[in-house]
C-alpha positions in Angstrom: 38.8 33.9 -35.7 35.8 33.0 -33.0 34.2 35.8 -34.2 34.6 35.4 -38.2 33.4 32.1 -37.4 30.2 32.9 -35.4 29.2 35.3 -38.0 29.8 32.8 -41.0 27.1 30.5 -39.4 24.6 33.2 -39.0 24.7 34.1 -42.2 24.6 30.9 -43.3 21.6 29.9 -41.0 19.7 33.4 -42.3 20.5 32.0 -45.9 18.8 28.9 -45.7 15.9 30.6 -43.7 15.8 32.5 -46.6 15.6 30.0 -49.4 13.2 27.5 -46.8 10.3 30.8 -47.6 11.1 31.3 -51.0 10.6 27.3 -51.8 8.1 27.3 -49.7 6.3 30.4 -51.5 6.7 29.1 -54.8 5.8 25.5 -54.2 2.7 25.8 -56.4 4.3 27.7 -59.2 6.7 24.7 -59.1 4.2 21.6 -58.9 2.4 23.7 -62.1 5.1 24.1 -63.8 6.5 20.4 -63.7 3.1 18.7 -64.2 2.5 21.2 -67.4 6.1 20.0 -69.1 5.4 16.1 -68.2 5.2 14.1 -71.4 1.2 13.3 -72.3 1.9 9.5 -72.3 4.1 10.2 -68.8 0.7 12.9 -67.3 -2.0 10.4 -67.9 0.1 7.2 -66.7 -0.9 5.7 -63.8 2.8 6.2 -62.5 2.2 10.1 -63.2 1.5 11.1 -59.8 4.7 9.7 -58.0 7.1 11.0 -60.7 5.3 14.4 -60.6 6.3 14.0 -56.7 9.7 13.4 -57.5 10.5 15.8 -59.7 8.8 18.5 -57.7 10.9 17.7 -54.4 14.1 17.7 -56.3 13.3 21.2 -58.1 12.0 22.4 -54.7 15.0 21.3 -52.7 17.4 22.9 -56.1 15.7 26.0 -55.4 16.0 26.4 -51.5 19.6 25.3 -52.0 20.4 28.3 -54.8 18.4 30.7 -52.7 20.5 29.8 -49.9 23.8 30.1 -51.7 22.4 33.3 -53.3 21.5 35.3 -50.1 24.7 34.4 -48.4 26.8 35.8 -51.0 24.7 38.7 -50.8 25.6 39.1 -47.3 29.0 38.7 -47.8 29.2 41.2 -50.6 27.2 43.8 -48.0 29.4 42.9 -45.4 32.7 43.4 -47.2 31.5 46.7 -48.3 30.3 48.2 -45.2 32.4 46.8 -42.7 35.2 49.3 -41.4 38.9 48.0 -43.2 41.9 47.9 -40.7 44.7 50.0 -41.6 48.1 49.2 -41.1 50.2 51.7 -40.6 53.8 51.9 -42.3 57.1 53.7 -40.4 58.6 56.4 -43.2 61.9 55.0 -44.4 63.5 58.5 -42.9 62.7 57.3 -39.6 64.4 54.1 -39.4 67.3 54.8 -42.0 67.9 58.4 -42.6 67.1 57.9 -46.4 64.4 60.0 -47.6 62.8 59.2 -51.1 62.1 62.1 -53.6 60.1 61.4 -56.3 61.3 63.1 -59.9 58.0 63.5 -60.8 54.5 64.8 -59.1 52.5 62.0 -58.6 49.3 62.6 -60.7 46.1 60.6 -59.4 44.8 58.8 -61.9 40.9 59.2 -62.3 38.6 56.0 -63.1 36.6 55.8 -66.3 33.2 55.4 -66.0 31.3 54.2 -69.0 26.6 54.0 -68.9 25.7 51.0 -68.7 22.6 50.6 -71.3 19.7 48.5 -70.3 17.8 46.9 -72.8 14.2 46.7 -72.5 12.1 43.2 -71.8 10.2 41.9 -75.1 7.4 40.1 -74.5 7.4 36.1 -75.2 4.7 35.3 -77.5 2.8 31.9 -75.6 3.5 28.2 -76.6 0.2 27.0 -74.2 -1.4 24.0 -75.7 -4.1 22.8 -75.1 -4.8 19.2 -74.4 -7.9 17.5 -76.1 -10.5 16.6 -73.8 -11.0 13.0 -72.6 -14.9 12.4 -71.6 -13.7 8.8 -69.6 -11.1 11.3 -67.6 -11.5 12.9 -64.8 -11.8 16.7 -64.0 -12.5 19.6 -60.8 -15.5 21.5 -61.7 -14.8 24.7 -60.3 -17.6 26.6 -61.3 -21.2 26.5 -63.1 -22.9 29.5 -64.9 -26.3 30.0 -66.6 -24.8 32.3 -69.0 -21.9 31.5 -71.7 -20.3 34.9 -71.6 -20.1 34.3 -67.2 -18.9 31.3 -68.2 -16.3 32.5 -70.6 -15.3 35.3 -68.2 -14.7 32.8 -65.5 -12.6 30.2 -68.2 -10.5 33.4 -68.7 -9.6 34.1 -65.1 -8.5 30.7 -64.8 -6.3 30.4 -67.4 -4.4 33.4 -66.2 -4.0 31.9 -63.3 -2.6 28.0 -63.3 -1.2 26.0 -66.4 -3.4 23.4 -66.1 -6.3 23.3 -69.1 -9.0 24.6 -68.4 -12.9 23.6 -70.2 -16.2 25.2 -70.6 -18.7 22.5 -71.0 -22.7 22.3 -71.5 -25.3 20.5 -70.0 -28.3 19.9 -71.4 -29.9 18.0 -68.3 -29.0 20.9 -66.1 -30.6 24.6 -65.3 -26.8 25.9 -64.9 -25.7 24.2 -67.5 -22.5 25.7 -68.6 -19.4 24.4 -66.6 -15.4 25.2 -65.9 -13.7 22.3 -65.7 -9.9 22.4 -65.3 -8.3 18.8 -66.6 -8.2 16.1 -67.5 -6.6 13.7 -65.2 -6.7 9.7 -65.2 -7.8 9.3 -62.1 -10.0 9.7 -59.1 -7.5 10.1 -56.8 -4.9 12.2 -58.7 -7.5 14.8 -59.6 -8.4 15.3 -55.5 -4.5 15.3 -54.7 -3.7 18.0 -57.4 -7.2 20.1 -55.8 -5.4 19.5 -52.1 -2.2 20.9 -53.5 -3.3 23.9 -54.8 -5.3 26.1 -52.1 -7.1 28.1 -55.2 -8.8 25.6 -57.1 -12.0 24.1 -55.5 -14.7 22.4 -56.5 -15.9 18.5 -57.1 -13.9 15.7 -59.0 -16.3 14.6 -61.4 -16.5 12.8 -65.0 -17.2 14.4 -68.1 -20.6 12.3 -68.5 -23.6 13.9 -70.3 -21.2 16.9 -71.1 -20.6 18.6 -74.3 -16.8 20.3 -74.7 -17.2 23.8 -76.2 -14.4 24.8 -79.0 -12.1 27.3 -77.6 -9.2 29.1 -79.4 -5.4 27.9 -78.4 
């Protein structure tokens, strides 16, 4: 029983190791995901950034948990199946009695029926991104600046691939680079530096959208 014990809280130490890395690995795909499904009025409150906090620990702390609880019954499930099964052993009725059973008829082995499982193919989810209008009194990260639209455009296309946050390519006329990739908008100073402290990709400066002119992009 020591044993069983000892084992149980490995395992159970090993799963929560486990689902510590795999929160911790997908903490940006998490804080992207919950800011992208916040309301508009909710995203550009001035309350946005402590309910985006919230809900990002409680998702995070969900997910370590089910990891958890997922890679200990893993373990279990290995262990059951590797580990060697005691056999009891069983005194023939002859021994003991002097009875001796017979059966009438051979015993036939009965074979199990195996049907294919059939595995359906993934189809591919058309997208629902949309894009938020752009706010000129907001706040944005400039991430990059181009001399040439079709860098520019290259550069807007990388990004989007790559966070849910909207991204911008907006033109300067004052400027010798004068097209720029914003990603944005956020209502405020200080929640546009948190979200570029949170996420180790995006860098750049928190600026306004002063003097700038929004291209028209497709959704």
């Amino acid at each position: 029983m020591l044993e069983l014990s000892t084992l149980f809280y490995v395992k159970l130490v090993l799963a929560l190791i486990v689902g510590f890395l795999v929160a911790r690995r997908l903490k940006d795909v998490v804080l992207a995901f919950v800011f992208r499904f916040l309301p508009v009025g909710v995203r550009v409150s001035t309350n946005s950034f402590n309910m985006h906090t919230r809900l990002s620990t409680a998702i995070g702390f969900a997910l370590l948990f089910g990891t958890a609880g997922l890679s200990l019954w893993g373990m279990n499930s290995l262990h059951n199946q590797f580990a060697p099964t005691k056999t009891r052993k069983v005194k023939p009725i002859h021994q003991s009695t002097g009875f001796s059973f017979q059966p009438s008829q051979p015993i036939v082995e009965r074979k199990k029926e195996t049907t294919p499982i059939e595995y359906e193919e993934p189809q591919e989810v058309p997208s629902t991104r949309v894009l938020q209008k752009p706010l000129s009194d907001y706040y944005y990260i400039q991430v990059s600046s181009f001399a040439s639209l079709k860098n520019a455009k290259k550069c807007l296309r990388q990004w989007t691939g790559k966070i849910t946050f909207d991204c911008w390519i907006a033109q300067s006329d004052q400027d010798n680079v004068p097209f720029k990739v914003l990603i944005g908008p956020f209502p405020s100073r200080d929640q546009a530096k948190s979200i570029r402290k949170r996420y180790n990709s995006i860098k750049g400066n928190v600026r306004k959208a002063e003097n700038l002119e929004f291209l028209p992009q497709a959704q």
